[in-house]
Rosetta silent file (secondary structure, phi, psi, omega in degrees, C-alpha in Angstrom):
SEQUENCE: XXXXXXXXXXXXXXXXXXXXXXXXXXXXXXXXXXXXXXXXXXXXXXXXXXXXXXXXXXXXXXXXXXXXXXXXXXXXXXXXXXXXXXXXXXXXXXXXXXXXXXXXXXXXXXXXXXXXXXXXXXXXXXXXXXXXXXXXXXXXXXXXXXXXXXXXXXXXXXXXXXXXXXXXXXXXXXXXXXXXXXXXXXXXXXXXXXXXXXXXXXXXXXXXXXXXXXXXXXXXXXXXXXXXXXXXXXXXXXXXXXXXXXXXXXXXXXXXXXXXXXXXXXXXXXXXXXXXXXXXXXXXXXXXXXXXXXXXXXXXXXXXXXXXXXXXXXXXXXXXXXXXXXX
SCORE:     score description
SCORE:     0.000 S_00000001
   1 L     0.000  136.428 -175.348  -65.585  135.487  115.266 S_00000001
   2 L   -73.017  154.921  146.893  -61.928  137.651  115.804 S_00000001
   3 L  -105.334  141.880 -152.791  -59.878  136.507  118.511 S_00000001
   4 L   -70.751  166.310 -169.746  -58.918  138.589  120.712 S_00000001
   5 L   -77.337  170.827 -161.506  -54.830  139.074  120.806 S_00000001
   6 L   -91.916  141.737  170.215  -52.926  137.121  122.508 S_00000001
   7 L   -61.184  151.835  157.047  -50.492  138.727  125.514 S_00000001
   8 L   -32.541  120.229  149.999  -47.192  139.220  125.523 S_00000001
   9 L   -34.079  110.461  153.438  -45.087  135.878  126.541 S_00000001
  10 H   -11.180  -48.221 -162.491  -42.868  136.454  129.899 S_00000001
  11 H   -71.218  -31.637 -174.722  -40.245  135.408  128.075 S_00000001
  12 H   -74.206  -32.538  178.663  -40.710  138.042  125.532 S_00000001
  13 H   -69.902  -28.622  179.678  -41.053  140.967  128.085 S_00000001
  14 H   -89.758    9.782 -173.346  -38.042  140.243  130.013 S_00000001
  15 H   -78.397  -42.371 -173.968  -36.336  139.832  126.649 S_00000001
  16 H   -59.561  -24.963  164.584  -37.819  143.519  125.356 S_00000001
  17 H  -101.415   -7.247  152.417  -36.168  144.606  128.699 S_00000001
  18 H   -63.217  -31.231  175.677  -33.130  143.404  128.098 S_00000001
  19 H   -69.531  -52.520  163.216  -33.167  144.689  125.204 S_00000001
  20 H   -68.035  -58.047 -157.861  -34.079  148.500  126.245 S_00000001
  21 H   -58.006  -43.063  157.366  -31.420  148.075  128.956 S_00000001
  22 H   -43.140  -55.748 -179.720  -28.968  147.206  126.236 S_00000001
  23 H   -97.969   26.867  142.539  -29.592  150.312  124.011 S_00000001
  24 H   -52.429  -80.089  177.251  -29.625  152.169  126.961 S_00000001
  25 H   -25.016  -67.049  165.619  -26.048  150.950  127.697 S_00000001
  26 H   -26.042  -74.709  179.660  -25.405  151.847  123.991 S_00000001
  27 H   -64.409  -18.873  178.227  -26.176  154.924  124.188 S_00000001
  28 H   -60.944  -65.610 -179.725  -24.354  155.856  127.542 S_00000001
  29 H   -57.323  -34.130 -169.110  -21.087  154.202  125.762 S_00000001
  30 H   -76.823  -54.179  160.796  -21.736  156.150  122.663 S_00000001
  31 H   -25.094  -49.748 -144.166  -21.948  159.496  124.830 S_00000001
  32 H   -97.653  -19.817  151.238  -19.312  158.796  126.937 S_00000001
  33 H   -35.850  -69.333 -172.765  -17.395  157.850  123.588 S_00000001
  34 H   -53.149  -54.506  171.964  -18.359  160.757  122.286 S_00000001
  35 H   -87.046   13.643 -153.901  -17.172  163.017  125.263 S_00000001
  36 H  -114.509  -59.899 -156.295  -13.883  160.972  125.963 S_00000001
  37 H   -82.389  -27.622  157.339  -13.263  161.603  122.507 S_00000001
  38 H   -57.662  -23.636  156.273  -13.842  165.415  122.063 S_00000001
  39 H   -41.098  -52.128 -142.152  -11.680  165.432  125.209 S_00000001
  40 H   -86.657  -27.406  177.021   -9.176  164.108  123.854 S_00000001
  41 H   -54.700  -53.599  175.597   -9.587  166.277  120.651 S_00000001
  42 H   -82.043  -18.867  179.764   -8.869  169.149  122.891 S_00000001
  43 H   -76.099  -37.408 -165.325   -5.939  167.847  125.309 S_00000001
  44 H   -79.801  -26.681  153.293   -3.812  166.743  122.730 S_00000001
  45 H   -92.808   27.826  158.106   -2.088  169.728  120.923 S_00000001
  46 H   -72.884  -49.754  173.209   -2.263  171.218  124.016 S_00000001
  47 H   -58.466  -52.233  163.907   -0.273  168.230  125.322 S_00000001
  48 H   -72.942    9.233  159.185    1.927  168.102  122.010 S_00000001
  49 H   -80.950  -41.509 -161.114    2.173  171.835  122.446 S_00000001
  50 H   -89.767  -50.453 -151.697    3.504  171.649  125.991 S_00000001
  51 L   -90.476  -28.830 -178.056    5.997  168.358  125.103 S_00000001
  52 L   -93.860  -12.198 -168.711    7.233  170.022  121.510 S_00000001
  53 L   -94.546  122.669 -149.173    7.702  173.446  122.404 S_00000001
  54 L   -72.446  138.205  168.553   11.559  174.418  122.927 S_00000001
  55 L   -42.221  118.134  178.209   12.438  176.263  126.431 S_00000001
  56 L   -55.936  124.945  178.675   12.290  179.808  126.136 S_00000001
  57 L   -81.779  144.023  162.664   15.852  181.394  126.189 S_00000001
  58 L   -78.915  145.283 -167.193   16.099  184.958  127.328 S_00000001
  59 L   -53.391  130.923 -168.781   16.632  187.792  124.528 S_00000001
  60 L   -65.222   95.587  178.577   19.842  188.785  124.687 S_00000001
  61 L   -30.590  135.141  152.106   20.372  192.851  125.812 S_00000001
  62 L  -103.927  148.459 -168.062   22.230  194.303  123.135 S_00000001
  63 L  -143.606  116.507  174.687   24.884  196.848  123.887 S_00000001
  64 L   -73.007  140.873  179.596   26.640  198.915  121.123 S_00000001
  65 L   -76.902  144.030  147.012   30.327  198.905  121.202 S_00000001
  66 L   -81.473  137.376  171.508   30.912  202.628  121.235 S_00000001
  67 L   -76.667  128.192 -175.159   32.628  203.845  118.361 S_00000001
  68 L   -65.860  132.125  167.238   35.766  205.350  119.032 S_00000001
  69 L   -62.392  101.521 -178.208   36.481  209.212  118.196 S_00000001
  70 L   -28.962  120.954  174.359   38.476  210.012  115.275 S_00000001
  71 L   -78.130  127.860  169.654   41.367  212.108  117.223 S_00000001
  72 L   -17.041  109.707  174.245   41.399  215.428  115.696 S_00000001
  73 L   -30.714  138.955  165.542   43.654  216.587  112.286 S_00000001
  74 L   -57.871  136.642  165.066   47.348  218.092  113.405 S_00000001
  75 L   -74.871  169.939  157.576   47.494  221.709  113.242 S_00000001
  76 L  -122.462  134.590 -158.404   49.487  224.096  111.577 S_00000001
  77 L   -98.709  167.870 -171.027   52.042  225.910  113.523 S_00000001
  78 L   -99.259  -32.707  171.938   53.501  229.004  112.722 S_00000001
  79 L   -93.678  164.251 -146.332   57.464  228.424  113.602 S_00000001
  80 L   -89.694   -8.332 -165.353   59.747  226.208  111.872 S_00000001
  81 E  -169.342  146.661 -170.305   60.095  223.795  114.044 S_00000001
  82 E  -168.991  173.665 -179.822   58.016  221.580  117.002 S_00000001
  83 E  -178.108  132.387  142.528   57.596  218.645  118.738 S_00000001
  84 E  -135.724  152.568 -171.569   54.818  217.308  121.388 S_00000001
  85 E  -114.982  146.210  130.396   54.846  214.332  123.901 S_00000001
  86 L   -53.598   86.618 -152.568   52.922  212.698  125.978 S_00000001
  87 L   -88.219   -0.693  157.453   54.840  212.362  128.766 S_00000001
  88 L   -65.718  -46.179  169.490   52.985  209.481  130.992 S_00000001
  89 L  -139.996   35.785  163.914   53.691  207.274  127.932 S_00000001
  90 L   108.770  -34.943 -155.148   56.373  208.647  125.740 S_00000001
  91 L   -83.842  134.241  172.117   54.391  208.963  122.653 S_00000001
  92 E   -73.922  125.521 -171.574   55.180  211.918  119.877 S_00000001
  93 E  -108.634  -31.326  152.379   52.112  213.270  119.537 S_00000001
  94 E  -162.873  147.633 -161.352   53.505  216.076  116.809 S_00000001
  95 E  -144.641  124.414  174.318   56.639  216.412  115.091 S_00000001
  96 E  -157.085  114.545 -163.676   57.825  219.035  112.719 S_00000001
  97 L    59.702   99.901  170.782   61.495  218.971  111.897 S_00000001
  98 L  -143.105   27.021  141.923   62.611  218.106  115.204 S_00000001
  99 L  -129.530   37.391  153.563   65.656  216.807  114.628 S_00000001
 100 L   -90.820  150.189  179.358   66.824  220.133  112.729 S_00000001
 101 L   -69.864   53.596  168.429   69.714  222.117  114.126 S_00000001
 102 E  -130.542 -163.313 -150.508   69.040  225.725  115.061 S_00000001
 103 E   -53.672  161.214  179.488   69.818  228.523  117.259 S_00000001
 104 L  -124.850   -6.016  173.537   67.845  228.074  121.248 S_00000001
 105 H    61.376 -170.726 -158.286   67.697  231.365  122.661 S_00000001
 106 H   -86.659   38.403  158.327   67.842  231.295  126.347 S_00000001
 107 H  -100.053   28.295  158.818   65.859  227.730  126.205 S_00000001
 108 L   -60.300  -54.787 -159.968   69.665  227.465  126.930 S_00000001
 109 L  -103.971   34.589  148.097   69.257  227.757  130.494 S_00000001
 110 L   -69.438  -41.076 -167.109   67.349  224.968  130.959 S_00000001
 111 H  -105.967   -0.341  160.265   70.455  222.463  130.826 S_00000001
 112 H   -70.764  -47.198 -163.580   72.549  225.913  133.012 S_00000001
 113 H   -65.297  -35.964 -143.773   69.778  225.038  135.904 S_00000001
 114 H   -72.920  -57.625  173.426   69.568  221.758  135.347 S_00000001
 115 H   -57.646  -28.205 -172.972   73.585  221.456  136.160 S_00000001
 116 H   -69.854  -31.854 -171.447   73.574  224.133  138.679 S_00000001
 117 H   -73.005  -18.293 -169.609   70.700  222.226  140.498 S_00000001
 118 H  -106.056  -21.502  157.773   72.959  218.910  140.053 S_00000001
 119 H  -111.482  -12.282  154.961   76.576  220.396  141.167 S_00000001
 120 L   -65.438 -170.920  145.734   75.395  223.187  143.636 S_00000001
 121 L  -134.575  157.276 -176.154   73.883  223.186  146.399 S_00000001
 122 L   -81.922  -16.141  153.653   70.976  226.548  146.724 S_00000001
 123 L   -56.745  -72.737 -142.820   72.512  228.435  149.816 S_00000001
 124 L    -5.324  143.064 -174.393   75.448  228.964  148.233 S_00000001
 125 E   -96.134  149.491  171.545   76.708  232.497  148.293 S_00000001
 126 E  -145.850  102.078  160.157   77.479  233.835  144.613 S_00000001
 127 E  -104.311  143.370 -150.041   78.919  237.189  143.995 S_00000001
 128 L   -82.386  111.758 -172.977   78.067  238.770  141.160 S_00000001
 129 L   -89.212 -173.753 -167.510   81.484  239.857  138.727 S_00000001
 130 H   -85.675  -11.817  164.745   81.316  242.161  136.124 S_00000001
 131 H   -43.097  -54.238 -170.937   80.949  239.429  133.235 S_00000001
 132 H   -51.214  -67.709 -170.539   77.357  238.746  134.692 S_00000001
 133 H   -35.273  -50.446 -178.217   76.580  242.357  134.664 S_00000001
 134 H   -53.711  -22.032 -160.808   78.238  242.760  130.670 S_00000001
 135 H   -89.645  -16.389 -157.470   75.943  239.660  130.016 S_00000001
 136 H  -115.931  -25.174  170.774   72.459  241.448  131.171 S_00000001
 137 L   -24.188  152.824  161.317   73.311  244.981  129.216 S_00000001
 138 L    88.197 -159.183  155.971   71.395  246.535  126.848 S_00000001
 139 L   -94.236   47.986  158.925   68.162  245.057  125.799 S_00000001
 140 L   -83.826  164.893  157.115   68.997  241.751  126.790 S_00000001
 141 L   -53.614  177.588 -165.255   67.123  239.791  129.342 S_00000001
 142 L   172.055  120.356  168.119   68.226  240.558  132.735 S_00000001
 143 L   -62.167  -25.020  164.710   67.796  240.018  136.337 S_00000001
 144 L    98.974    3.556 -170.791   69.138  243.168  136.858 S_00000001
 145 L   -50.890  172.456  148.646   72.266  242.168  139.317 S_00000001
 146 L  -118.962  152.218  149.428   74.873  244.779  139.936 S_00000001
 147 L    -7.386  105.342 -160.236   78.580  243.944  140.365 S_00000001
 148 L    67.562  -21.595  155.553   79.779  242.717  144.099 S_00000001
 149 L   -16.821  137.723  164.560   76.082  241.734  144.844 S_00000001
 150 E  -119.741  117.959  174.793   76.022  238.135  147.127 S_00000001
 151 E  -134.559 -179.528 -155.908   73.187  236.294  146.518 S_00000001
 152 E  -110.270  156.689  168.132   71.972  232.659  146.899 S_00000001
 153 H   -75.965  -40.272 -170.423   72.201  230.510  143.823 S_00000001
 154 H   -38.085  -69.542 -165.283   68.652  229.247  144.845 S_00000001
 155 H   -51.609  -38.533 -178.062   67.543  233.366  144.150 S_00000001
 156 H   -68.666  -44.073  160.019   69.862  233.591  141.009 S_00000001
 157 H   -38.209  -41.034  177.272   68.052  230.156  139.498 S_00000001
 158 H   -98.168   -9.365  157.513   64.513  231.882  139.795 S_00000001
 159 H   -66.484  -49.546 -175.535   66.421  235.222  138.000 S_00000001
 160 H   -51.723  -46.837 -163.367   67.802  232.844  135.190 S_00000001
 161 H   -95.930  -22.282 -173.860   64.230  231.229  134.857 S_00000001
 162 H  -118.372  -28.087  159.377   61.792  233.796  135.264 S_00000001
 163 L  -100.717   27.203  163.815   62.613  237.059  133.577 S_00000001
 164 L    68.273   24.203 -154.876   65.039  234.933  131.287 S_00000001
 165 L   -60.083  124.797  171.871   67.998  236.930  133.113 S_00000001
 166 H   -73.357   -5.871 -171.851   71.017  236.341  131.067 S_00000001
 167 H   -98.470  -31.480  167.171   73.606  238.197  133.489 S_00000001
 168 H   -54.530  -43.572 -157.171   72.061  235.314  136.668 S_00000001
 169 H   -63.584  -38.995 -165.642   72.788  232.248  133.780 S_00000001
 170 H   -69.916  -13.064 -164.713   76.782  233.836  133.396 S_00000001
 171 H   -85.094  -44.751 -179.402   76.881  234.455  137.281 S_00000001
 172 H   -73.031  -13.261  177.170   75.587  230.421  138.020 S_00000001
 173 H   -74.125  -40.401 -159.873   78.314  229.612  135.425 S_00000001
 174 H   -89.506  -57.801  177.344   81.297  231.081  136.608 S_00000001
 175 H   -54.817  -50.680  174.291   80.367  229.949  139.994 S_00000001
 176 H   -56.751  -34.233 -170.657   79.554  226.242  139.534 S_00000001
 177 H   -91.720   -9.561  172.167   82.657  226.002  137.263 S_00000001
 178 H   -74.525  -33.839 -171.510   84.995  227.894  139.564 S_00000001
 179 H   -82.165  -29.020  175.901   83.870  225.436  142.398 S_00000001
 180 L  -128.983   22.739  154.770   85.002  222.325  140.493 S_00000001
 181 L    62.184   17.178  145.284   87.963  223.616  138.382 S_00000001
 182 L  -136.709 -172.906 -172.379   86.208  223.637  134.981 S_00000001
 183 L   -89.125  130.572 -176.296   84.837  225.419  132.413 S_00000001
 184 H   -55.798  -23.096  175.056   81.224  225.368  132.773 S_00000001
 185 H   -43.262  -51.891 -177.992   81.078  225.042  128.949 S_00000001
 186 H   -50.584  -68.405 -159.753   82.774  221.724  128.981 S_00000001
 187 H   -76.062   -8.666  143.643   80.395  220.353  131.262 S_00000001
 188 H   -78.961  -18.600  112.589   77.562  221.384  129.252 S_00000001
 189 H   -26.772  -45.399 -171.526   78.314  220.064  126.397 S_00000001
 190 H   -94.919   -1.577  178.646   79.495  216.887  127.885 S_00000001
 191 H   -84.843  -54.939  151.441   75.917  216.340  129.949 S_00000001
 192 H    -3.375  -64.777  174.901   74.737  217.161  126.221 S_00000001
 193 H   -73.613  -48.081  172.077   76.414  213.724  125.489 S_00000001
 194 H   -28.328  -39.395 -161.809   75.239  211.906  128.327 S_00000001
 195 L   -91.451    6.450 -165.278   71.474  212.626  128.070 S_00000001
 196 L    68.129   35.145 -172.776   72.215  211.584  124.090 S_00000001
 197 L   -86.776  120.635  162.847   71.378  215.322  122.394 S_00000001
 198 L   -88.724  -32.276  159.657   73.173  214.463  118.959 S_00000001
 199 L   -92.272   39.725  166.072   71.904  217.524  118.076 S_00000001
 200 L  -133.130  131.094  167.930   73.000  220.068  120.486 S_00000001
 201 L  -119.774  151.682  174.392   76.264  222.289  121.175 S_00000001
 202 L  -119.094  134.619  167.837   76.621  224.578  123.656 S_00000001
 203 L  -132.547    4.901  140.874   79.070  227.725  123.400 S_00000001
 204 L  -161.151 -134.293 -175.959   77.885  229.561  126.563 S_00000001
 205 L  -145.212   50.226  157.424   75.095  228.923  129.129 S_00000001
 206 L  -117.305  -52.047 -173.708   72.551  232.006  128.070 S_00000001
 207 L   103.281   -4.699  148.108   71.813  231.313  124.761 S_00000001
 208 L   -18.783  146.562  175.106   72.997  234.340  123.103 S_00000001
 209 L   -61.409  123.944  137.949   73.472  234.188  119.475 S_00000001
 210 L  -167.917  152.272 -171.151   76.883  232.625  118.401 S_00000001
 211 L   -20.811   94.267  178.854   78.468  230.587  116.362 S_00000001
 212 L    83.467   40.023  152.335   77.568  226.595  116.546 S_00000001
 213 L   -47.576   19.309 -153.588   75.477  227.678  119.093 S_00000001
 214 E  -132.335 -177.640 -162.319   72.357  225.279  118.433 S_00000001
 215 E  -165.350 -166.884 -168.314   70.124  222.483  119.542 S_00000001
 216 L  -159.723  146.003 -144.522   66.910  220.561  117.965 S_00000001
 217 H   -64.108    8.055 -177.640   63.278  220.550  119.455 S_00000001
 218 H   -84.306  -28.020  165.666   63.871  216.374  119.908 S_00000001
 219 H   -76.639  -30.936  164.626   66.679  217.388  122.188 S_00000001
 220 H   -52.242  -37.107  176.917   64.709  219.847  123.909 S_00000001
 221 H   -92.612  -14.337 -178.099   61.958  217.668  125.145 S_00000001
 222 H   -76.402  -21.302 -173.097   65.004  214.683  126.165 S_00000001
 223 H   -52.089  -88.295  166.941   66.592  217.896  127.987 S_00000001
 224 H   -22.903  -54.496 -174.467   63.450  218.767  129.632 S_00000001
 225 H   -81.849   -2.491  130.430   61.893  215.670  130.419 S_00000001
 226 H   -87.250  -14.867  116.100   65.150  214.939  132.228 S_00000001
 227 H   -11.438  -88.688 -166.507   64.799  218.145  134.292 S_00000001
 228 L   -14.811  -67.624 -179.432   61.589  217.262  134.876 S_00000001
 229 L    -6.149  -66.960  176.080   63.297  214.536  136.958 S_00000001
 230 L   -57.381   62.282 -159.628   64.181  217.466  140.089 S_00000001
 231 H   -21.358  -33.429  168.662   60.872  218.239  141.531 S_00000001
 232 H   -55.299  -40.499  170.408   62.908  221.869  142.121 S_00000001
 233 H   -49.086  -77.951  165.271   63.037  222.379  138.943 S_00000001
 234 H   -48.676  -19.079 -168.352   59.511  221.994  137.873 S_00000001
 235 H   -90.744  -24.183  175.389   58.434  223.717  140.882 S_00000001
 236 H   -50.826  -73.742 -158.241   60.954  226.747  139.304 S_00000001
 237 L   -73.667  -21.913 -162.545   59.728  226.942  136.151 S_00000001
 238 L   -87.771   12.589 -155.975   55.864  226.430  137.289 S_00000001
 239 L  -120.799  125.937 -177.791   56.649  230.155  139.301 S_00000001
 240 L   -88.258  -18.127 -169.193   54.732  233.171  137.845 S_00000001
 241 E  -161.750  145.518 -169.163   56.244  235.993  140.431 S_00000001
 242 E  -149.232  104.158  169.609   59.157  235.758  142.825 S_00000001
 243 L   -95.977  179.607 -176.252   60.211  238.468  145.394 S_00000001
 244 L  -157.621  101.787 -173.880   63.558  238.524  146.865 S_00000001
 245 L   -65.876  147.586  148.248   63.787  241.294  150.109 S_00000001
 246 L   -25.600  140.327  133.147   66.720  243.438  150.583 S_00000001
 247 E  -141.982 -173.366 -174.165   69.498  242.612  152.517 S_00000001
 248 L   -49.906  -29.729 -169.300   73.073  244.011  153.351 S_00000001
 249 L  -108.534   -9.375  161.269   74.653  242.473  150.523 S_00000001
 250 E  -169.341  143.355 -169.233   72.207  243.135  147.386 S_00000001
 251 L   -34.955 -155.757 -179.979   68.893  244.975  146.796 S_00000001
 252 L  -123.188  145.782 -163.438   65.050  243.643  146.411 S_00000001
 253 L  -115.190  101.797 -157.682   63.844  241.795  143.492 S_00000001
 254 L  -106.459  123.340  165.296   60.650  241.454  141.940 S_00000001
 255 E  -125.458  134.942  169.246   60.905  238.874  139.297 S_00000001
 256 E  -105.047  142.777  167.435   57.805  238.020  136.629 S_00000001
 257 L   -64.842  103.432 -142.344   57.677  235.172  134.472 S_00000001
 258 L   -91.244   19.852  154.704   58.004  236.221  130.901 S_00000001
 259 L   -42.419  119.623 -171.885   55.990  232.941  130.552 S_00000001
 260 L   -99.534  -12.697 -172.763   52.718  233.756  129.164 S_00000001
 261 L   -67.670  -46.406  166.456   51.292  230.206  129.511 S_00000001
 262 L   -86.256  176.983 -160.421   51.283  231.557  133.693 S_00000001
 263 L    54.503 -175.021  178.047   49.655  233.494  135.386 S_00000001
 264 L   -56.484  127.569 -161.415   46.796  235.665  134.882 S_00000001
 265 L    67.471   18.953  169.387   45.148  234.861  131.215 S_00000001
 266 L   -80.447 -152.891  175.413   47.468  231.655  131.330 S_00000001
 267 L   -98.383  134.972 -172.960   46.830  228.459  130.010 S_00000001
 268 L   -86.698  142.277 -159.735   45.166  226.384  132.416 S_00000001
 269 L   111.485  -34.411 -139.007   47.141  223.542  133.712 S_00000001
 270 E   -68.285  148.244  164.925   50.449  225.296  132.349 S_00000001
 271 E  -130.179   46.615 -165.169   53.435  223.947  134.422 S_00000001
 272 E    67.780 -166.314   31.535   56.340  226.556  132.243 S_00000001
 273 E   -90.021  -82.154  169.104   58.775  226.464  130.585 S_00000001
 274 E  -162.520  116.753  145.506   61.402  228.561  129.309 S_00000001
 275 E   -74.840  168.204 -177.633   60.754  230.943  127.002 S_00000001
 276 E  -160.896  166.959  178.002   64.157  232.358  124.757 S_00000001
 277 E  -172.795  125.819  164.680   64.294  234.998  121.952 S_00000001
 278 L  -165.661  158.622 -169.032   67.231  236.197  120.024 S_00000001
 279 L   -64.621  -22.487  179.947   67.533  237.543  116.501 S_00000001
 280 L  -102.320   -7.641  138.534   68.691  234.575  114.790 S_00000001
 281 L  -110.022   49.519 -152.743   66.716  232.520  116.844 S_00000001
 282 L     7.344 -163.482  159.426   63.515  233.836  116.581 S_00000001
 283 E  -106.587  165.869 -174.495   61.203  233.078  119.543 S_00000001
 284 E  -107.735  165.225  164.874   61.164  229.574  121.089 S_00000001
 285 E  -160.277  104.719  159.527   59.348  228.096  123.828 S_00000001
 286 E   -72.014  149.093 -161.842   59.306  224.999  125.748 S_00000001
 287 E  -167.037  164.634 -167.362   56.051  224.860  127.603 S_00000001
 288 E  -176.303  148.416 -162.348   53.973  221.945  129.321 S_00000001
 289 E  -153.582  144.415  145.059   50.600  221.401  130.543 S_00000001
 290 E   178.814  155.423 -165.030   48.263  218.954  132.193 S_00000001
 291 L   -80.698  164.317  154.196   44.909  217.873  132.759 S_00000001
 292 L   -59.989   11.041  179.527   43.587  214.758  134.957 S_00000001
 293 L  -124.588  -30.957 -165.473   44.402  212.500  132.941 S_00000001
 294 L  -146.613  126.032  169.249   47.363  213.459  130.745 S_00000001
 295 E  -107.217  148.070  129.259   50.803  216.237  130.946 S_00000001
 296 E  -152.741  169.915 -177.707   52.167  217.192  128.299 S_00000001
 297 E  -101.167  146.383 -179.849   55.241  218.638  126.769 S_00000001
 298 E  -148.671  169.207  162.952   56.182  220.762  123.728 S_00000001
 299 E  -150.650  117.047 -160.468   58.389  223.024  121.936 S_00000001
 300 E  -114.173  149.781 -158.147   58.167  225.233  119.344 S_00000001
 301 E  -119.447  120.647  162.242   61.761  226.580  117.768 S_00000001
 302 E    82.000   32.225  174.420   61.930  229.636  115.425 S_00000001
 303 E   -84.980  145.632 -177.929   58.584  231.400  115.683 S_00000001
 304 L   -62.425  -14.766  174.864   58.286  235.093  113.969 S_00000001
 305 L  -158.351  172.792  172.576   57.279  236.979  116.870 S_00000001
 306 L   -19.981  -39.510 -144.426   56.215  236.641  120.479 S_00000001
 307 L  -127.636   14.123  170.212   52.679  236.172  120.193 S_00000001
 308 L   -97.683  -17.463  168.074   53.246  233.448  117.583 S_00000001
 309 H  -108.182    4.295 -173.197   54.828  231.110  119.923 S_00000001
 310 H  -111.891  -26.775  135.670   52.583  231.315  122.557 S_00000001
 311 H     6.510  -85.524 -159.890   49.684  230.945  119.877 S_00000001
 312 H   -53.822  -70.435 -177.022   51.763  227.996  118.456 S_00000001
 313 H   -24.308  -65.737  164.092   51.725  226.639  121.856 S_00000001
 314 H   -36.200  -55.507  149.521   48.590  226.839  122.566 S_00000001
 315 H   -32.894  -61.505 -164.992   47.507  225.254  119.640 S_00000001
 316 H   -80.790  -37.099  179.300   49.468  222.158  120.094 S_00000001
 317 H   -69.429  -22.710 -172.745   47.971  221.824  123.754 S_00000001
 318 H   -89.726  -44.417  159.560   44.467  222.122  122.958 S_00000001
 319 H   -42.788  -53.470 -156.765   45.091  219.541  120.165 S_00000001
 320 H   -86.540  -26.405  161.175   46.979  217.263  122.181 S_00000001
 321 H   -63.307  -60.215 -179.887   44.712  217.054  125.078 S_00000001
 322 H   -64.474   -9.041 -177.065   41.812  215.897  122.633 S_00000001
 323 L  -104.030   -6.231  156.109   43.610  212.858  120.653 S_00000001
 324 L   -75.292  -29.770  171.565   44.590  211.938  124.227 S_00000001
 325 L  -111.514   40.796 -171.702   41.193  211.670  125.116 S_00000001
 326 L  -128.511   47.690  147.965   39.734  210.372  121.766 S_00000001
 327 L   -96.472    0.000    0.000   42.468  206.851  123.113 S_00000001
């Protein structure tokens, strides 16, 4: 006959629950293995991401140098001779022949004012001899005095300078050199040495044609640019129209600037100079301009006609403004 089975032992049941409780445990630890280590799976190049990765610098703005403007080719002038400066810092800006020797035309009576303005004084009374008069005949320039006329030098100085009158330059001559006992020649000539023109003579203080009569446009701008110097002077030469009323001792005056650089249709900016013309020196002009930033001075020597030096002039100014402002 079977016997029936036998029960489980005590011993064995709390063993069988030790035993579940165990791969319970197991399995917990294997989980918790299991998620500790897929943590860790995911933290760590995040974590070596964060600890390896170099501090961002910021990108640097870039900023182009600007390229500087080629300044502009020199022109070509029509007279024989030039020269322009910059006169804020000295520099020749165009040079052609300017230390040749020829005739100056009544850009003469630049270094007559310049002395009259430095041994006169502008009331002065000046009567007008007949020498003055012989010097304004003809077709020459002229101021137009007559003969016994009393006038101020200040009024004869804006005759000399603005219709070019050659009978005012012989009138400021006679007088300034009569007042200190020499020949005004002398003293033109010897300021000539002073200011360094190596290349200038003077033989009367108009600028008529005559023998060793001449000057050089490098002397022209140290002449000028020591002018410059008298604020009268510049304020002279800068004058497009000048009246002068009647009075008892000589008529009424109208004088225009045979500048063309002033006045109405001038060049803007224009501060003079002195125009001159005579046949063997063709015409000349010293002339000067400026902008906010830059004056300058020029001279052109020997052009064939009138409308060739103011042209010339022109030229050099329009030029000379842009390569100042292409620095």
């Amino acid at each position: 006959m079977q016997q029936p089975p036998r029960a489980p032992s005590d011993a064995y049941r709390r063993w069988k629950r030790r035993q579940r409780r165990l791969i319970t445990l197991l399995a917990v630890l294997v989980l918790l293995e299991i998620g500790l280590v897929t943590r860790g799976v995911m933290l760590l190049p995040a974590s070596k991401a964060t600890a390896l990765a170099p501090t961002p610098t910021p990108t640097p703005t870039f900023t182009p140098t600007p390229t500087p403007t080629p300044p502009p080719p020199a022109p070509t002038i029509q007279a024989a001779a030039g020269m322009l400066v910059d006169m804020d810092t000295g520099q020749v800006l165009f040079s052609l022949h300017p230390d040749e020797e020829l005739p100056m035309a009544s850009t003469t009576k630049i270094m007559t004012v310049l002395l009259a303005l430095e041994y006169g004084h502008l009331d002065q009374r000046v009567t007008i001899g007949a020498d003055a008069v012989a010097a304004g005949a003809g077709d020459d320039s002229h101021m137009g005095v007559s003969q016994g006329e009393t006038l101020t030098l200040r009024d004869l100085l804006y005759g000399m300078l603005l219709p070019s009158g050659d009978d005012a330059a012989v009138a400021v001559a006679d007088a300034i050199g009569k007042d200190r006992g020499v020949n005004f020649i002398d003293l033109m000539n010897a300021k000539a040495r002073l200011l360094g023109l190596t290349h200038t003579h003077y033989v009367n203080s108009n600028g008529l044609d005559a023998p060793g009569h001449y000057t050089s446009a490098s002397d022209l701008i140290k002449l000028t640019e020591q002018a410059f110097a008298l604020r009268l002077f510049t304020t002279m030469v800068a004058t497009y129209e000048y009246r002068i009323p009647a009075t008892n001792q000589h008529k009424a005056y109208h004088l225009i600037n045979t500048n063309e650089l002033l006045g109405p249709g001038g060049y803007p900016g224009a501060e003079g100079v002195k125009t001159g013309t005579t046949g063997n020196a063709g015409d000349c002009l010293v002339f000067a301009a400026a902008n906010t930033d830059t004056e300058l001075l020029g001279v052109v020597l020997d052009a064939p006609n009138d409308s060739a030096r103011f042209y010339d002039a022109r030229l050099l100014l329009d030029w000379g403004f842009k390569v100042a402002a292409s620095r």
